[in-house]
C-alpha positions as CSV (number, residue, x, y, z in Angstrom):
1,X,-21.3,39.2,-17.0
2,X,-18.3,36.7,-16.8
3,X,-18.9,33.4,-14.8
4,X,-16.3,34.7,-12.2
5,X,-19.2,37.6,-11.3
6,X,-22.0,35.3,-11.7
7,X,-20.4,32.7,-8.5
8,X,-19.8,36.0,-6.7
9,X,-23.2,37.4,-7.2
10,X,-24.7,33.7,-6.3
11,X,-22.7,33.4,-3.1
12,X,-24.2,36.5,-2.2
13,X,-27.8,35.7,-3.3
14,X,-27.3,32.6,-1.1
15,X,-25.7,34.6,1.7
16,X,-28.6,36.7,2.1
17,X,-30.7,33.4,2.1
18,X,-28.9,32.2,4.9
19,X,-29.5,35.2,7.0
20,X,-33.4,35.5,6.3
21,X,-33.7,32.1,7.8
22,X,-31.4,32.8,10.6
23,X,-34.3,35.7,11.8
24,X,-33.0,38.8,10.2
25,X,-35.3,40.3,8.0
26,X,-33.7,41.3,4.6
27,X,-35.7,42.8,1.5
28,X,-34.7,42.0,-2.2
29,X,-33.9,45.9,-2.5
30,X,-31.2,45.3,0.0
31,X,-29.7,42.3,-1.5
32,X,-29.9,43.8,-4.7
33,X,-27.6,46.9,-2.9
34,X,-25.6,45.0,-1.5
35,X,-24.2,43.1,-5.1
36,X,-24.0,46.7,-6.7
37,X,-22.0,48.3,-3.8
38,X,-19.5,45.0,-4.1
39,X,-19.2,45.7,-7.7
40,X,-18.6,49.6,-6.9
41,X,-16.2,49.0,-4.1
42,X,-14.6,46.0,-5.4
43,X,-12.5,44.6,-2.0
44,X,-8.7,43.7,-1.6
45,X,-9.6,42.6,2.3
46,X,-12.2,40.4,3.7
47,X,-13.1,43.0,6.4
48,X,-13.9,45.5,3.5
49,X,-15.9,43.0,1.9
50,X,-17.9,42.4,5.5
51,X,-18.3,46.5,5.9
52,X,-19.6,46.8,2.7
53,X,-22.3,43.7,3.4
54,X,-23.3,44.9,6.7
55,X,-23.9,48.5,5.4
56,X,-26.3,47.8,3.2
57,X,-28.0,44.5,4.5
58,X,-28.1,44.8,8.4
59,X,-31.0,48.2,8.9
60,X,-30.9,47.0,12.7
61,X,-28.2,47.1,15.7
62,X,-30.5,43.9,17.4
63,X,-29.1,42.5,13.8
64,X,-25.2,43.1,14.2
65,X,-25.0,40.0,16.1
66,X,-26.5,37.7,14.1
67,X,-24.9,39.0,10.7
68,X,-22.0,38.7,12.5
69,X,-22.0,35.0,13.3
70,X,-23.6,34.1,9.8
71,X,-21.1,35.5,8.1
72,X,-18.2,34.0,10.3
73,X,-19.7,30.5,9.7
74,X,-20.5,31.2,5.8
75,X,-17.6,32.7,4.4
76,X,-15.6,30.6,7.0
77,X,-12.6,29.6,4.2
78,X,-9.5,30.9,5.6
79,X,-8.2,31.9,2.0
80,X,-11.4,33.5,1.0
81,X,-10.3,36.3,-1.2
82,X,-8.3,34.5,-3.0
83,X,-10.9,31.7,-3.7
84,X,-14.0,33.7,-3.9
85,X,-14.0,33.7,-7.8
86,X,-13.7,29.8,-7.4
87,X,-16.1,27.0,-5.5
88,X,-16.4,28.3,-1.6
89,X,-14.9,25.3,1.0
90,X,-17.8,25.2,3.6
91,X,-15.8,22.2,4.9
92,X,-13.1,23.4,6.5
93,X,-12.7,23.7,9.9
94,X,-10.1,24.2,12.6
95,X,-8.6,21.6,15.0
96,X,-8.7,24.0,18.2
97,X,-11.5,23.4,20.5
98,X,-14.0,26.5,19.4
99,X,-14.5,29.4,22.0
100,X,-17.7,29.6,23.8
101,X,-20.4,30.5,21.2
102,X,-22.7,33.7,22.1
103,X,-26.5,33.3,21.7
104,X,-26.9,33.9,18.1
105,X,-24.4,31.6,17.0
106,X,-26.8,28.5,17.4
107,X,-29.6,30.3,14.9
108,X,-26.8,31.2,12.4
109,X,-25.7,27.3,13.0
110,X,-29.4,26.1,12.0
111,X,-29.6,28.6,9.3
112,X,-26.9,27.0,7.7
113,X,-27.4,23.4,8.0
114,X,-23.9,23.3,10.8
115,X,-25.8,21.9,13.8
116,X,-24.2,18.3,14.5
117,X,-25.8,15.6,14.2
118,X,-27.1,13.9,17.3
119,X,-28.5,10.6,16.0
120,X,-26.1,7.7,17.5
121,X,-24.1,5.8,15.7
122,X,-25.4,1.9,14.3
123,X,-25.9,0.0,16.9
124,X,-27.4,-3.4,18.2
125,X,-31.7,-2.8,18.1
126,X,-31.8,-3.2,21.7
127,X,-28.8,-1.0,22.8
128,X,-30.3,1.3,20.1
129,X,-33.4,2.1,22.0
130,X,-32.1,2.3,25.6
131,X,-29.5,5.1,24.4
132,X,-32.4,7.0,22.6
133,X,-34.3,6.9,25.5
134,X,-30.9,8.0,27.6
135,X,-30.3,10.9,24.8
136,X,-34.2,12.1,24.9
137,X,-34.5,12.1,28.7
138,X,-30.8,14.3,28.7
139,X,-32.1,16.3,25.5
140,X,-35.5,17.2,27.4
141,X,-33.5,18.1,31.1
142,X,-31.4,20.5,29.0
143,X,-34.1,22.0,26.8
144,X,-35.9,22.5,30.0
145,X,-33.2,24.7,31.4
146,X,-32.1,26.4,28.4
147,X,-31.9,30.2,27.5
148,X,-34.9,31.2,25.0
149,X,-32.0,33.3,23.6
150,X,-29.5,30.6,23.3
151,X,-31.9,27.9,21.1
152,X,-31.7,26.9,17.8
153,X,-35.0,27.5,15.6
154,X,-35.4,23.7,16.1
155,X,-35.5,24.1,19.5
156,X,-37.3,27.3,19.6
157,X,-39.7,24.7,17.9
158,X,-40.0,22.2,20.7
159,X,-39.8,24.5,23.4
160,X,-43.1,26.3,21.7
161,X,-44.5,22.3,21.7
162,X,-43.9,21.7,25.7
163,X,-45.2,25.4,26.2
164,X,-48.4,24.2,24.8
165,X,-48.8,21.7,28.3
166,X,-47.6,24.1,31.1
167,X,-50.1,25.8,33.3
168,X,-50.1,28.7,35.8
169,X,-52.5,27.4,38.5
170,X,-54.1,30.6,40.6
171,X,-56.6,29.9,43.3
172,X,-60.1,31.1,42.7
173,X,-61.4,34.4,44.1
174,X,-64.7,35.1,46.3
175,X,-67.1,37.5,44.9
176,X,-70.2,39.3,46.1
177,X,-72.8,36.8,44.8
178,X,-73.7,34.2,46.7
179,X,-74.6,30.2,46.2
180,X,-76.7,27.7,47.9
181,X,-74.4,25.2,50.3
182,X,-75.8,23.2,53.3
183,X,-72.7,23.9,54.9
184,X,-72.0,27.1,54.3
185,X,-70.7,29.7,57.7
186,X,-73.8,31.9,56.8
187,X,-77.9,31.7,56.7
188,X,-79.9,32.1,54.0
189,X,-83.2,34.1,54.8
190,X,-85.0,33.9,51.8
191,X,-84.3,30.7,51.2
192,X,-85.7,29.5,54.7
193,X,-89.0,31.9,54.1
194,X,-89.4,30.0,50.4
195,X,-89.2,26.5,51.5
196,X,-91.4,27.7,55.3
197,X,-94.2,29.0,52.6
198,X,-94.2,25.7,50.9
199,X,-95.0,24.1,54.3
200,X,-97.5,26.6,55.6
201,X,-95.1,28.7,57.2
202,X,-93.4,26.1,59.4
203,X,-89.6,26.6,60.1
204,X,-87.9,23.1,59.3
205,X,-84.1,23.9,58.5
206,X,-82.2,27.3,58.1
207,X,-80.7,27.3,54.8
208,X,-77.5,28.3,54.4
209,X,-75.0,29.7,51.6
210,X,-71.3,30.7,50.8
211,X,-69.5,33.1,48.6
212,X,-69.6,31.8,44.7
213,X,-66.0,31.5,43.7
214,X,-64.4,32.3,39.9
215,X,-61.5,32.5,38.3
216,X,-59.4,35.4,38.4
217,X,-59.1,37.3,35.1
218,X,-55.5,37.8,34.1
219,X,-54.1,40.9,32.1
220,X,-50.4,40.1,30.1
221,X,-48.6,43.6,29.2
222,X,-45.5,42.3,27.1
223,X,-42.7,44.2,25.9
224,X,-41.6,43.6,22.3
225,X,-39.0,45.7,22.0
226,X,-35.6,44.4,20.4
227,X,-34.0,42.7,23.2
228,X,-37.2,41.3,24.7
229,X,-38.1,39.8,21.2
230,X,-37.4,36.0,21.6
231,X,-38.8,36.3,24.8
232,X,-42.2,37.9,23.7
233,X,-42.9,35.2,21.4
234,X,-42.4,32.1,23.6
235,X,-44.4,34.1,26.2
236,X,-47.2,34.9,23.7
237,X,-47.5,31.3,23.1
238,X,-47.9,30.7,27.0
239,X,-50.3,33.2,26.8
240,X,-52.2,31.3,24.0
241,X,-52.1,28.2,25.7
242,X,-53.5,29.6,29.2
243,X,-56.5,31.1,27.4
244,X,-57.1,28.3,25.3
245,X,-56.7,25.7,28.2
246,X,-59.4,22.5,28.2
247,X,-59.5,23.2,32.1
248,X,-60.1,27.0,32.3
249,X,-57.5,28.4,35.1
250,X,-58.7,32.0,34.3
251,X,-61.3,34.0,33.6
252,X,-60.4,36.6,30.8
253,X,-57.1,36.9,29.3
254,X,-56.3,39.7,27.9
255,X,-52.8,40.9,25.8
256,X,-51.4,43.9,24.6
257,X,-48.1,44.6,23.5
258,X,-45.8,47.8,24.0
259,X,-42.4,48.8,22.2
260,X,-42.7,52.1,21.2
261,X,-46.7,52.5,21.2
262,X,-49.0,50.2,23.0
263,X,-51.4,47.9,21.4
264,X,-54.1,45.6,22.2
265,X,-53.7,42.1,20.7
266,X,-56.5,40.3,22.9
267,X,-58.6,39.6,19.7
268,X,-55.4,38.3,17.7
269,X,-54.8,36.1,21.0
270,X,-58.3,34.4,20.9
271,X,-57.4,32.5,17.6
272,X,-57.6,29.0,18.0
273,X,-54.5,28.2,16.0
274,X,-51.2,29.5,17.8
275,X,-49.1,30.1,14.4
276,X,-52.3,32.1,13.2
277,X,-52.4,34.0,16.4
278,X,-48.7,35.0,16.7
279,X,-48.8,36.2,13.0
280,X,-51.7,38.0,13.9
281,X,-50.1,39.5,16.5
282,X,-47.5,40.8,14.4
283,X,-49.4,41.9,12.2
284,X,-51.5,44.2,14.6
285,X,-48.3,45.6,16.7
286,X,-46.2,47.3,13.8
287,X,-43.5,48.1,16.7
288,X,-42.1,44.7,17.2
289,X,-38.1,44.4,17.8
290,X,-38.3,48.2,17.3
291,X,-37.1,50.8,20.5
292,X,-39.2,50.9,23.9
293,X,-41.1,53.6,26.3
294,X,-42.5,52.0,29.3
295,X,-43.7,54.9,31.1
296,X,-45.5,55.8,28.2
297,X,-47.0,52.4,27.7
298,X,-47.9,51.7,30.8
299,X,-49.4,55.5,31.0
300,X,-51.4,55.1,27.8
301,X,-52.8,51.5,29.6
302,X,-53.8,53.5,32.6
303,X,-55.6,56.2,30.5
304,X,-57.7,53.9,28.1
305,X,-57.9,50.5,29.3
306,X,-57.5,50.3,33.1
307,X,-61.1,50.6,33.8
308,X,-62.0,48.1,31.3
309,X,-60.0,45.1,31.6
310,X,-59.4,45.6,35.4
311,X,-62.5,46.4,36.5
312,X,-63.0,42.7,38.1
313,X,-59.7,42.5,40.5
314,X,-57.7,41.2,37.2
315,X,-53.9,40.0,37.9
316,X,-51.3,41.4,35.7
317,X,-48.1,40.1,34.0
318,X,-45.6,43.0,33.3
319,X,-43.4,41.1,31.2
320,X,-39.9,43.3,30.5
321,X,-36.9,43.5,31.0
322,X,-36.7,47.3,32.6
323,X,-34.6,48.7,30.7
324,X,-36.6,52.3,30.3
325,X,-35.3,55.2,27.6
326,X,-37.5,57.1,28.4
327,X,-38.5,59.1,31.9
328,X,-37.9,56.8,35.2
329,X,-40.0,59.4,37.0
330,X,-42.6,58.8,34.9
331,X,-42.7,55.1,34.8
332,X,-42.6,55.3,38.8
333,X,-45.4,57.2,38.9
334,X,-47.5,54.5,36.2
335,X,-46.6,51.6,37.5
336,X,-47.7,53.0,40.8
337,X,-50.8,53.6,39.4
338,X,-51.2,50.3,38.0
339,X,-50.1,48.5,41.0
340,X,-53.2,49.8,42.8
341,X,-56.0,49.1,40.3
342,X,-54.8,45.4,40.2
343,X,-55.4,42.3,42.4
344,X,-51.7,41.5,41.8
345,X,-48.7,43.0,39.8
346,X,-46.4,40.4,39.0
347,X,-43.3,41.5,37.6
348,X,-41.1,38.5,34.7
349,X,-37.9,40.0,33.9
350,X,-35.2,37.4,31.9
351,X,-32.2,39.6,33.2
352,X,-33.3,37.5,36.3
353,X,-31.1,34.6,34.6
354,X,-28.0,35.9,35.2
355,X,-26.4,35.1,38.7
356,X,-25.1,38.8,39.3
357,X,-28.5,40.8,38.4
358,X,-28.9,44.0,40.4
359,X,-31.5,46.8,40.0
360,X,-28.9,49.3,38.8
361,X,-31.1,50.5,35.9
362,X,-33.1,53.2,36.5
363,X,-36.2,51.8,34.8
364,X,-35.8,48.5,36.8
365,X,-35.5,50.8,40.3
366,X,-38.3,53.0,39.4
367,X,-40.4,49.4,39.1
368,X,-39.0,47.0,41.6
369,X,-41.0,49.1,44.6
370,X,-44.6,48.9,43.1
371,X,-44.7,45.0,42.1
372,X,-45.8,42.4,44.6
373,X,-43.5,39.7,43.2
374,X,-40.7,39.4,40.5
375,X,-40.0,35.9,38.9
376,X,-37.5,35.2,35.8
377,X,-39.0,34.0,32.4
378,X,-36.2,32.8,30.1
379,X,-36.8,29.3,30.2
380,X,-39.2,26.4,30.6
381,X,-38.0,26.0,34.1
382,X,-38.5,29.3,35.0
383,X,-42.4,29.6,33.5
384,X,-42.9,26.3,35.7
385,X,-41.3,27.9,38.4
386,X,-44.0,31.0,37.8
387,X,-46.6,28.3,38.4
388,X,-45.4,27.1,41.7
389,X,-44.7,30.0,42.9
390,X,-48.6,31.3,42.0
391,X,-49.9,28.3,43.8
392,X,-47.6,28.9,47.1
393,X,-48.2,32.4,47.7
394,X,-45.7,32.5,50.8
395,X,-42.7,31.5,48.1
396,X,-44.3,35.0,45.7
397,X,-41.6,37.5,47.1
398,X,-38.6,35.6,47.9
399,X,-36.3,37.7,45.4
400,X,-38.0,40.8,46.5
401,X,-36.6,40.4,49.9
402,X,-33.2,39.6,48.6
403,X,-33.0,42.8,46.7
């Protein structure tokens, strides 16, 4: 093969590199398809050249995006056909201010080594350290507020750290059973009769006792579906931390997963290493970033595990974003039923980040009626929010009244 092929075929070797660690998963097979239908085709245009490599690389339409922005940013050489045969000029850029960058842009960005970078410039040892201290307090405020969907893998990285200190802080719950307290509102009758035997049957106090308290057990049902995907994983690892916690919030946390089946990852969660648990729970739910069924989900959960898991007055996360394919009548009906076998139904949707979120969508109206309170998960700020708002019950259904 002449060395004119060879760069071509290498550029495209490396192009498919770029886009593995960007997130998209690409076989060998594919890349290997892709180089043959270039050398078929041959291209006079660079759109026929981008046809040609997102037919046979992208299997995915949650993919388009992000093939999209990769290959903007690696083939980015204004005279590209006629230098493709030659070096590639990753170099080049244009003077115009860019236009706003959508949220896969800053993945394809990392994947390709074209973040900037933020370290400051030399500097004076003591300036030095105040302005790091200035740029890490800034860094942290914005990470903080930022869009799962809109981070870099680096920050996808550190937000997965400071996910690893939040809490959700629930008040206990009173059960049946009952504890010794000297001041508790109600007598204890064998406990007087006990210690009156002891003294020949003399009266000397009336003991007393109160309700023994516990955690509440907490039940996550998380949507893995294509567009909840970035989501799911942060979440998972807020589920990780909350059952692994050195001060125990909750009883028994249990997981399961739902795109187009539903699966139970609670053993997968109970790892003690997070990385081991998340790949665990992909390994265990084959339908992750695939299509969704709520109603189905939510109707097998009903069926086989309902009496199971929320047999103790359990609190459940419905973590989706409601957009159902499937029957809204259906869904209605199951998250009806599942609203009444729990202590709580609490509703995180991420479309609750945008400003102008209505429940339009049938899925989302067929849900909306049976939750007892609906909170936004898309960032750390809104998982801390979650927290407060657990621990102040009167703030729970703030946006349910507004909608």
């Amino acid at each position: 093969m002449p060395q004119a092929d060879g760069r071509l075929v290498e550029n495209i070797v490396h192009f498919a590199r770029a886009l593995r660690k960007a997130g998209m998963k690409l076989g060998t097979a594919q890349v290997e398809t892709a180089i043959r239908a270039v050398e078929a085709a041959g291209f006079t245009r660079r759109v026929d050249f981008y046809h040609i490599l997102r037919a046979t690389m992208v299997t995915r339409a949650d993919d388009l995006d992000l093939f999209h922005q990769v290959f903007a940013m690696f083939w980015r050489d204004p005279q590209f056909l006629e230098s493709m045969l030659h070096m590639l000029s990753p170099k080049m850029r244009e003077d115009k201010p860019p236009p706003p960058k959508p949220a896969a842009h800053r993945r394809a960005a990392d994947a390709l080594g074209d973040l900037p970078e933020r370290d400051p410039p030399d500097l004076p040892e003591r300036e030095e350290i105040e302005r790091d201290a200035l740029l890490s307090w800034s860094d942290n405020a914005v990470l903080r507020a930022m869009d799962f969907e809109q981070m870099s893998a680096a920050e996808l990285a550190e937000a997965e750290a400071a996910i690893r200190g939040l809490s959700l802080p629930v008040p206990p719950i009173l059960t049946r059973r009952m504890r010794p307290d000297p001041h508790g509102a109600r007598p204890d009758p064998r406990a007087t009769l006990r210690a009156a035997l002891r003294r020949g049957g003399e009266i000397e106090r009336i003991a007393r006792k109160s309700p023994l308290k516990r955690p509440p057990d907490l039940v996550a049902i998380c949507d893995i579906s294509g567009s909840m995907s970035v989501y799911s994983r942060l979440l998972m690892r807020f589920l990780h931390a909350m059952a692994h916690a050195p001060v125990r919030r909750w009883g028994r946390v249990d997981a399961f997963t739902f795109g187009t089946g539903l699966t139970n990852v609670t053993r997968a969660l109970q790892k003690p290493d997070p990385d081991a648990a998340l790949a665990a729970i992909g390994h265990e739910a084959s339908d992750w970033q695939g299509g969704t069924r709520i109603g189905a989900a939510i109707e097998r959960f009903n069926k086989d595990w309902s009496r199971r898991v929320l047999g103790r007055n359990a609190v459940v996360l419905l973590i989706t974003d409601g957009l159902e394919r499937g029957d809204a009548d259906l869904l209605a009906s199951q998250i009806q039923r599942l609203s009444l076998s729990s202590r709580r139904l609490i509703w995180l949707n991420p479309l609750l980040r945008f400003d102008g979120f209505s429940p339009r969508a049938a899925g989302v109206r067929a849900i909306l009626p049976h939750v007892d309170s609906l909170h936004a998960c898309h960032s750390l700020d809104s998982l801390a929010d979650l927290g407060r708002a657990l621990a102040e019950p009167g703030l729970r259904d703030v946006l349910l009244r507004q909608m």
